[in-house]
C-alpha positions as CSV (number, residue, x, y, z in Angstrom):
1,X,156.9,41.8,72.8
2,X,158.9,38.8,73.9
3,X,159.4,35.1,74.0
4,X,159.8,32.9,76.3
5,X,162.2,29.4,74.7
6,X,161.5,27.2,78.1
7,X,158.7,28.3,78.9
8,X,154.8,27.6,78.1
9,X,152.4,30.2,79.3
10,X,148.7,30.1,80.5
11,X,147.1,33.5,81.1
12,X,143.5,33.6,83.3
13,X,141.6,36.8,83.4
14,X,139.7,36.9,86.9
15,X,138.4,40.5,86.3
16,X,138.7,43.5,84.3
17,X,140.2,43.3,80.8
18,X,143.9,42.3,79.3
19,X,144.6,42.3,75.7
20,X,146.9,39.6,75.0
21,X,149.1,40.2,71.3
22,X,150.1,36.5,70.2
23,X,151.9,35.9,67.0
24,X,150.3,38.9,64.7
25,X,147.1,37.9,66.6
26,X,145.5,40.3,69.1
27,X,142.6,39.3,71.9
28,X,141.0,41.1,74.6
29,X,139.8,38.9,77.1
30,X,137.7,39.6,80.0
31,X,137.0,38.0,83.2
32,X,136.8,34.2,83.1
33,X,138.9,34.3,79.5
34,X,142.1,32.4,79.2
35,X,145.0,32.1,76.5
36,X,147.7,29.2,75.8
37,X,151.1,30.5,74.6
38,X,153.4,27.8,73.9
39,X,157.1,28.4,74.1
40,X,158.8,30.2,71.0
41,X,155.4,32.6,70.6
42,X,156.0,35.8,70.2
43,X,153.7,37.7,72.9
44,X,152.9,41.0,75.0
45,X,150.3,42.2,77.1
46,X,148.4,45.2,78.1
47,X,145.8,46.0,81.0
48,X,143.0,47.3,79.9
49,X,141.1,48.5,82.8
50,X,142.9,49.6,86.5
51,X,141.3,46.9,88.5
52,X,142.1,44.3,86.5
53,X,143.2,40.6,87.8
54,X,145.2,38.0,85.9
55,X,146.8,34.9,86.4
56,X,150.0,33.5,84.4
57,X,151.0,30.2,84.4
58,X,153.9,29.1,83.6
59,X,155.7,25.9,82.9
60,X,158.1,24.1,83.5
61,X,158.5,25.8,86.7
62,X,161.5,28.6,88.3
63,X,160.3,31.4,86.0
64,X,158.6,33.3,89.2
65,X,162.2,33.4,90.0
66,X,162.3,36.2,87.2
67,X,158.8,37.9,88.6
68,X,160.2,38.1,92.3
69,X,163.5,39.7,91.4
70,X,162.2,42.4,88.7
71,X,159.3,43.0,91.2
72,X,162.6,43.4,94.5
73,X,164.3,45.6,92.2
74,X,161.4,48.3,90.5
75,X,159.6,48.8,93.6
76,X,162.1,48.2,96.5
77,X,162.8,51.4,98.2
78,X,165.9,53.4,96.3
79,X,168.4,53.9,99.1
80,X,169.1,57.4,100.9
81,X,164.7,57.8,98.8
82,X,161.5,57.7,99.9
83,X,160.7,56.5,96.0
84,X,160.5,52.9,94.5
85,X,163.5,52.0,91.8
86,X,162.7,53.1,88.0
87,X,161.8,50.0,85.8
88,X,164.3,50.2,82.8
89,X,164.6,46.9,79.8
90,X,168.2,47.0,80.3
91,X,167.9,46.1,84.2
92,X,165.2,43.6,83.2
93,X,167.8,42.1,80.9
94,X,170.4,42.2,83.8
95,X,168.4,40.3,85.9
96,X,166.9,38.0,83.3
97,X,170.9,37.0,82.0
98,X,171.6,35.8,85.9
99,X,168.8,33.7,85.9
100,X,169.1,31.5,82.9
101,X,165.4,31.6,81.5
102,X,166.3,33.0,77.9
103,X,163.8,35.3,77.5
104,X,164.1,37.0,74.1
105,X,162.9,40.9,74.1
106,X,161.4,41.4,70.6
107,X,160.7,45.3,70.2
């Protein structure tokens, strides 16, 4: 669970199945479902099925700053490895602090 304090999100399901937890609230959507989260809500997500498709939206813009360098750093190559990096909260953090969005980690 986390929150984003500058950001609004949008989430569009295109196929499969997410369930979205929102402020104590929980929803599974399916393909064609959508959910608002405004900033300060308190939110996570899981992927329901493996060929699932989603959408987020988010606004203002810069935040897919925070997507492209989490996604460079878990699945870029690890050097002198034929493996991707390991995803860990503390690097998330790392690269979340350098980019100014404020995202607040909740669990």
């Amino acid at each position: 669970m986390h929150r984003h304090t500058l950001e609004d999100e949008l989430f569009l399901v295109a196929a499969g199945a997410v369930e979205v937890r929102a402020d104590g609230e929980v929803s599974t959507l399916e393909a064609g479902g959508t959910v608002y989260l405004p900033r300060g809500s308190a939110h996570g997500y899981l992927v329901l099925e493996p060929d699932t498709e989603f959408f987020v939206v988010t606004t203002p813009g810069g935040f897919e700053r925070f997507f492209e360098k989490v996604s460079s750093a878990i699945f870029a190559p690890v050097v002198g490895s034929n493996r991707a990096g390991v995803w860990s909260r503390d690097r998330v953090r790392e690269i979340e602090a350098g980019l100014g969005t404020n995202l607040q980690w909740l669990d």
